[in-house]
VOFI-150253 format. One record per residue: x, y, z of N, C-alpha, C, CB in turn; residue number from 1. Coordinates in pm, whole numbers, plus 32768, in hexadecimal, padded with zeros to 4 digits. Each point is the difference from the previous one (the first is absolute). Glycine has a CB too. Layout:
! residues N
n_xx_n_yy_n_zz_ca_xx_ca_yy_ca_zz_c_xx_c_yy_c_zz_cb_xx_cb_yy_cb_zz_num
X_Y_Z_X_Y_Z_X_Y_Z_X_Y_Z_NUM
...
***
This chain:
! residues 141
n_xx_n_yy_n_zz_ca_xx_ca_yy_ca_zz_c_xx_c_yy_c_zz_cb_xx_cb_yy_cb_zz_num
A631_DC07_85BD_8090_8003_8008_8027_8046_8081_8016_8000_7F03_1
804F_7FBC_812B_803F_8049_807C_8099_8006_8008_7F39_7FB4_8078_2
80EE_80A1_7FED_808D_801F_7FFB_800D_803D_80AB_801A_8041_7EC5_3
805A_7F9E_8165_802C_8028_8089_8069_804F_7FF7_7FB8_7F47_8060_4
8053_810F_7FB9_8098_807D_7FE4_8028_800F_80AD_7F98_80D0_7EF5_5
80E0_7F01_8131_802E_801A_8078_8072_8046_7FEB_7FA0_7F4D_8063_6
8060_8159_7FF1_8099_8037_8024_8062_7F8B_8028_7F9B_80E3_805F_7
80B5_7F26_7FAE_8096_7FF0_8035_8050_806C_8046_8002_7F75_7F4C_8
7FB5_80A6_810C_802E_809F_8047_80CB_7FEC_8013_7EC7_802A_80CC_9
8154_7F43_7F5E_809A_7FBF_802E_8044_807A_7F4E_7FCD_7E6E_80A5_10
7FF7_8161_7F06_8050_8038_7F90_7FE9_805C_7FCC_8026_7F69_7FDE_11
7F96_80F0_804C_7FEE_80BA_7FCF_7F71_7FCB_7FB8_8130_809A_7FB1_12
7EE5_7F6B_7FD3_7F5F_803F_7FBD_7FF9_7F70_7FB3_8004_8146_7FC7_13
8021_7E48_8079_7FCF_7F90_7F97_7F6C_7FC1_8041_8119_7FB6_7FAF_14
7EC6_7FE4_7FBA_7F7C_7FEF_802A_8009_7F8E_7FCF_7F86_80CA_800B_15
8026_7ED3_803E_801F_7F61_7FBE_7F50_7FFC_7FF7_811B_7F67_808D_16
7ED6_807B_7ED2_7F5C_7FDC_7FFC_7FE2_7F60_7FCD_7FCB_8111_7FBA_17
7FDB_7ED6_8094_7FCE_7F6C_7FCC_7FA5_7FD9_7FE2_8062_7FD5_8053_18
7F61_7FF8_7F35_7FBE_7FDB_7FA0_7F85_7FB3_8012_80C7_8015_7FAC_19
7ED6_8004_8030_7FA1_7F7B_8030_8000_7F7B_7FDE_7F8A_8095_8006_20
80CD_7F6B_7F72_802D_7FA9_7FFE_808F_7FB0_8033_7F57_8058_7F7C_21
80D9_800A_80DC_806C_7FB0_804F_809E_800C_7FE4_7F42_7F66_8007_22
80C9_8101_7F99_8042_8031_7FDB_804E_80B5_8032_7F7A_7F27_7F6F_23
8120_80CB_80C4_8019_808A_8038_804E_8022_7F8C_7FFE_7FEF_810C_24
7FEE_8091_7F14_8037_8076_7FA8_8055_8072_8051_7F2A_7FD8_7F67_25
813A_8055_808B_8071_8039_8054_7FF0_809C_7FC4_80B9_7F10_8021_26
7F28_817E_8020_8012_807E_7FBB_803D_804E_8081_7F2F_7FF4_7F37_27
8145_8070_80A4_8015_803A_8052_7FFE_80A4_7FA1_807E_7F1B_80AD_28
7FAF_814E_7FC3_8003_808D_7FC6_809C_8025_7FF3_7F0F_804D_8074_29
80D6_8017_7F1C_807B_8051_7FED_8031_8041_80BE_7F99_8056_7EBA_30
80F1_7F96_8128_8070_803F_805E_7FDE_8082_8023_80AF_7F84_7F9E_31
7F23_80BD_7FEA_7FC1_8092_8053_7F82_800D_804E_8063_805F_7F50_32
7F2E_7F35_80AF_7FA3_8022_8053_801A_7F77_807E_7F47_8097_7F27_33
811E_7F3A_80D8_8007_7FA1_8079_8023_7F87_7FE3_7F69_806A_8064_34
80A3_7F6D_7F2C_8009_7F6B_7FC8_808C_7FE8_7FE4_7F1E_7FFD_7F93_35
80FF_7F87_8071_807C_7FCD_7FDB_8051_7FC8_7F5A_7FA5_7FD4_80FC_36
7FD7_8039_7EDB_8013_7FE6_7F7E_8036_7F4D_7FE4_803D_812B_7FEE_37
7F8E_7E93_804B_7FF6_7F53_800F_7F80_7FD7_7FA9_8063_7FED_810E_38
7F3D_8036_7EAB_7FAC_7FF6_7FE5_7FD1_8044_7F63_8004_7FD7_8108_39
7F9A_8013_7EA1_7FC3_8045_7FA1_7F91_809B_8070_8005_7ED4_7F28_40
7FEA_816D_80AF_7FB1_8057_8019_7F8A_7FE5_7FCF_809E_8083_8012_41
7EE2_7FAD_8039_7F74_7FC4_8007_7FCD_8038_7F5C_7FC8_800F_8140_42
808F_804E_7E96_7FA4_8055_7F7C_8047_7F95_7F82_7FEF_814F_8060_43
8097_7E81_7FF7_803C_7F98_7F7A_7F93_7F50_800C_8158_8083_8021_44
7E72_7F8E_8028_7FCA_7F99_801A_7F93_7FF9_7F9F_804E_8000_80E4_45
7F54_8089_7F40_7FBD_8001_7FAE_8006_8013_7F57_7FC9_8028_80DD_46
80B8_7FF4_7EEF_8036_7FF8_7FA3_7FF4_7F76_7FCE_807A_80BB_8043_47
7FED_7F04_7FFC_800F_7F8D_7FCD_7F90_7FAE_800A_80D5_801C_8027_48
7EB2_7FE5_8031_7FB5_7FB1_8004_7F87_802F_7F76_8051_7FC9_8123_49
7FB9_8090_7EA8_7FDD_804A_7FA5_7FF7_7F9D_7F74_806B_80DB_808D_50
8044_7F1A_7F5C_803B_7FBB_7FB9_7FF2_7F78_7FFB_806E_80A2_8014_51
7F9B_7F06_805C_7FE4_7F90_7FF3_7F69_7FC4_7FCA_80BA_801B_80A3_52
7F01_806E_7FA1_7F77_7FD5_7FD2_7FE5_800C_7F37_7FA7_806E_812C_53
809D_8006_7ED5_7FF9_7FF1_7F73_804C_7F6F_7F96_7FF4_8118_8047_54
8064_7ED8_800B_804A_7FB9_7FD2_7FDA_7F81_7FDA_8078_8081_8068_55
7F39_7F45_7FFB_7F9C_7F6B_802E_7F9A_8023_7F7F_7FFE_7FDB_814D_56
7FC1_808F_7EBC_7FB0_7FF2_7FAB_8025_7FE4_7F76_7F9E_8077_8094_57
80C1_7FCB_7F4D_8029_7FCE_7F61_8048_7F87_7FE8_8011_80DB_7FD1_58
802D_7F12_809B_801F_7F51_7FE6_7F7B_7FBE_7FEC_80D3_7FEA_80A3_59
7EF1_8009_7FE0_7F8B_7FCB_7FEC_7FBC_7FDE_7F64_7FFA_8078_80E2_60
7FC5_803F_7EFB_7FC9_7FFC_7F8A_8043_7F9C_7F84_7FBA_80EE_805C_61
80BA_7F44_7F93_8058_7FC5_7FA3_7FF2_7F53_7FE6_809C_80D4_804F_62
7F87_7EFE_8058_7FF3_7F62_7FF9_7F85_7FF1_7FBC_8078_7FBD_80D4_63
7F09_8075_7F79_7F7E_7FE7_7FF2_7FBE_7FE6_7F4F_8005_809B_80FE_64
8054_7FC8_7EC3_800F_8002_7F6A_804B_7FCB_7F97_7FC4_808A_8052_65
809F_7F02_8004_8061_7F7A_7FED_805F_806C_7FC7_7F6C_7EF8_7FC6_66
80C3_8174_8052_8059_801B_7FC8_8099_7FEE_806A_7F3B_8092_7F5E_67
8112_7F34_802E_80AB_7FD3_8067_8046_808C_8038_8057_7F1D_7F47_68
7F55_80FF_812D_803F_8065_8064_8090_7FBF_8053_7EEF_8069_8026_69
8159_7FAD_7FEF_8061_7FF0_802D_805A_805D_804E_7FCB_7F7B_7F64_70
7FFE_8110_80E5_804D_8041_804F_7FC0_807D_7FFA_80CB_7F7F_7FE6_71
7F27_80E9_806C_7F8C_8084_8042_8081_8044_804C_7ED5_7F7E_8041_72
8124_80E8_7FA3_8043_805C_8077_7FAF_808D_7FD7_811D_7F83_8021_73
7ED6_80E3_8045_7F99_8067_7FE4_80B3_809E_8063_7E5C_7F2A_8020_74
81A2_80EA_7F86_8052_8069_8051_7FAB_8086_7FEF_80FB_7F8D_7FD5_75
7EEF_80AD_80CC_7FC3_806B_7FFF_8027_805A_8047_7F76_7F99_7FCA_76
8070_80D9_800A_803E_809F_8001_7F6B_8035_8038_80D6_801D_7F0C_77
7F41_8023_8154_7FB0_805C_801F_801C_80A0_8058_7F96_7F10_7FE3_78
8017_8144_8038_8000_8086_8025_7F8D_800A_8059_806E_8055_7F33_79
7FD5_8016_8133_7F8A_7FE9_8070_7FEF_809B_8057_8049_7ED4_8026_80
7F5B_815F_7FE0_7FD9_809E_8035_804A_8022_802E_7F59_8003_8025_81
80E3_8062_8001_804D_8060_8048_7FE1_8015_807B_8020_805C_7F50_82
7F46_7FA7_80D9_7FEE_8031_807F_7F89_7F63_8041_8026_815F_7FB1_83
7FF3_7E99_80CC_7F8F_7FB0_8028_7F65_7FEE_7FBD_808C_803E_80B9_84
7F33_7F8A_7F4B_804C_7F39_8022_8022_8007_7F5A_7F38_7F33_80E9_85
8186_80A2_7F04_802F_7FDB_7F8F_7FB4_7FBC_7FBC_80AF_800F_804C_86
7EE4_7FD8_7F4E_7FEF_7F8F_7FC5_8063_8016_7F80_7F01_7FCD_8064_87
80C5_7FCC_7F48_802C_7FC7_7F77_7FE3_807B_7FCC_7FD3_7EFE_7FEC_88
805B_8137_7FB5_7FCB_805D_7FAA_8019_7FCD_7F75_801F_80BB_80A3_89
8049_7EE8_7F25_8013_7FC4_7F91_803E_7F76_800F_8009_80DD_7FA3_90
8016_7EE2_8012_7FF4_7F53_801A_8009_8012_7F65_7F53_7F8B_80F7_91
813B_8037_7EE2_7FF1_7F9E_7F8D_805D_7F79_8000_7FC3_80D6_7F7D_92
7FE7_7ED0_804F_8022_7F4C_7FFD_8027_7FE4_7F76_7F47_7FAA_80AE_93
813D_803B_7F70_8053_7FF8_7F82_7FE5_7F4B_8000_80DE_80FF_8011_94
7EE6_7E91_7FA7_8004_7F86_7FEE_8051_7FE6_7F90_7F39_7FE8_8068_95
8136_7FB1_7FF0_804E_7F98_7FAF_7FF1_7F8A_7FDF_8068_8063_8043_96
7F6D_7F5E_7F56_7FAF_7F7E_801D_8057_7FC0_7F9A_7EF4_803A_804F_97
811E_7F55_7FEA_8078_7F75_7FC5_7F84_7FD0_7FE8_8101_7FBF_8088_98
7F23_7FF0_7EC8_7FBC_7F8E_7FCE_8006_7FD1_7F88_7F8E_803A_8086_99
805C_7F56_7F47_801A_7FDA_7F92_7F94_8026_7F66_807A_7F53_80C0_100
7F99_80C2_7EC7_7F55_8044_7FD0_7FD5_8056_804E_7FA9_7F48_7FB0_101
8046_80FE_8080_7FA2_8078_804F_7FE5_8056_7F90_806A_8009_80F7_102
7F0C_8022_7F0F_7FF0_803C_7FBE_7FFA_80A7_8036_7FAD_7F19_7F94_103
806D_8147_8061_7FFE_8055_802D_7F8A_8048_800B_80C2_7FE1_7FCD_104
7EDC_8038_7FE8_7F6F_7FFA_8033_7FC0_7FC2_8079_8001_8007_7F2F_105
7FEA_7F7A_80D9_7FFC_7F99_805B_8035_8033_807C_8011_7F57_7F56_106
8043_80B9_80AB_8071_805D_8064_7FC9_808E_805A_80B6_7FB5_7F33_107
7F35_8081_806A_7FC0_8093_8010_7F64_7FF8_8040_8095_8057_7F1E_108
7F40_7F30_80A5_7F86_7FFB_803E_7FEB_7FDE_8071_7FD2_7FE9_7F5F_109
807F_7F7F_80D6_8026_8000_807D_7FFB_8075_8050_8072_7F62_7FB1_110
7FE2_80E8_8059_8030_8073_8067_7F63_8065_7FD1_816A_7FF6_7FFE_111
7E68_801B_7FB0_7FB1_8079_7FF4_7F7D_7FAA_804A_806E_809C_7F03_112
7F78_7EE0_8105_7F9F_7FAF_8052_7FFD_8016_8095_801D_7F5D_7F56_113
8082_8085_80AF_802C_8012_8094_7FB3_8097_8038_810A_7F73_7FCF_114
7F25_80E7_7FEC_8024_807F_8038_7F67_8024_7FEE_811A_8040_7FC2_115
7E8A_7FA0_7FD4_7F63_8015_7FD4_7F90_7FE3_8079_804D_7FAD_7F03_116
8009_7FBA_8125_7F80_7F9F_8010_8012_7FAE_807B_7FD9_7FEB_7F04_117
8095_7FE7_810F_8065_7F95_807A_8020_802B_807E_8077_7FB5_7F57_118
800D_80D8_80A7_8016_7FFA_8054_7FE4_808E_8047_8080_7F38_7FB1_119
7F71_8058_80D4_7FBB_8081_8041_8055_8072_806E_7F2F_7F4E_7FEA_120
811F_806D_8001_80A5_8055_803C_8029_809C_7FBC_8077_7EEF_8009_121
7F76_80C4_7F5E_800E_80B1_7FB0_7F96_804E_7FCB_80BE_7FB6_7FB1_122
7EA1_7FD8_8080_7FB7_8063_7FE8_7FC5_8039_8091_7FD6_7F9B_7F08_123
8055_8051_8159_8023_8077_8039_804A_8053_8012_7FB2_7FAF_8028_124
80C9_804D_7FC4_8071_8061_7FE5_7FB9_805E_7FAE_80CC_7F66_8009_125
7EFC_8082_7F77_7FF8_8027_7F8A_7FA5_808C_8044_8018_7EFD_7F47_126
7FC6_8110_811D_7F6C_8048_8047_8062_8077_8014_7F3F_7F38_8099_127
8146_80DB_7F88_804A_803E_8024_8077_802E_7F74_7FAE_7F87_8104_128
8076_801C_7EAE_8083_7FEB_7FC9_7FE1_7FFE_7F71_8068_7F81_80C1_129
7FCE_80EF_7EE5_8024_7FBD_7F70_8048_7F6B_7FDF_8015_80F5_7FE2_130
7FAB_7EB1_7FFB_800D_7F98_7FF4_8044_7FE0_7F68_7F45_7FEF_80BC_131
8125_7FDB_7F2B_8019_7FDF_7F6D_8059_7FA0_7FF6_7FD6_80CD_7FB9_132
803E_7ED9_7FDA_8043_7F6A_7FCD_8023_8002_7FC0_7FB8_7F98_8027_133
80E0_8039_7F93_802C_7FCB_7FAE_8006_7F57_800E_8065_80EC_7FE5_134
7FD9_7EF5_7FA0_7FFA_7F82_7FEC_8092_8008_7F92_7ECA_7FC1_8034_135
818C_7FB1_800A_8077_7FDD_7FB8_8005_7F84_8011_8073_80BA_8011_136
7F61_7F04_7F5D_801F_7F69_7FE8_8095_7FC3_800B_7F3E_801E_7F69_137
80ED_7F6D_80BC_806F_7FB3_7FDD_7FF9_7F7C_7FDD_8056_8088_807B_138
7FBC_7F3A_7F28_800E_7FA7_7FD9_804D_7FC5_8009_7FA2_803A_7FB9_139
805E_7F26_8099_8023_7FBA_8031_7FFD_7F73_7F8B_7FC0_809B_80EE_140
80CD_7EFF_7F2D_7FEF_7F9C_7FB5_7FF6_7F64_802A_8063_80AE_7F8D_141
***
């Protein structure tokens, strides 16, 4: 895997990174250390990319187990050191999952697969971060 991260010196502290697969991603810094605030910040990045990874995985699983998944959102809360280098210190992934029948087990297992076995986004976080999940079904008709 590769990735290209270029300053943007023209706009204070932004950074345009691009993907090996060909894909850019836009992050700039908070107003107090130079940034304009046009952008997610690099630690929200890693947030969210956190999330998505979890997220993929339990769709995934779910389809994989014919069950009628129909919608994923992962909202996450986290906390991060006080003093350099900030990491994660806690991380929790609240999952909302739309679907028809779901069983809520099924559900739980998903995300505890993800977070066990899949993804490798929060199990590195996890090296740093209390890691924890909920799960909230909706049923869809």
């Amino acid at each position: 895997m590769e990735c290209t991260v270029r300053w943007q010196p023209e706009a204070g502290m932004a950074f345009n990174a691009e993907t090996g697969s060909g894909h850019l991603l836009a992050m700039d810094g908070a107003p107090d250390g130079g940034g304009r605030n046009l952008a997610p910040r690099p630690m929200e990045t890693v947030l969210a990319g956190t999330g998505a990874c979890a997220a993929y995985d339990v769709v995934l699983i779910l389809k994989r187990g014919r069950h009628d998944v129909r919608g994923c959102e992962v909202k996450l809360s986290a906390d991060r050191a006080e003093t350099d280098p900030k990491v994660f210190t806690r991380i929790h992934m609240q999952f909302v999952v739309r679907g028809k029948g779901l069983a809520l087990a099924a559900v739980e297992r998903a995300v505890q697969l993800s977070h066990e076995k899949y993804c490798s986004a929060s199990a590195m976080l996890a090296m740093t971060a209390e890691m924890t999940t909920s799960v909230e079904l909706v049923e869809v008709g």
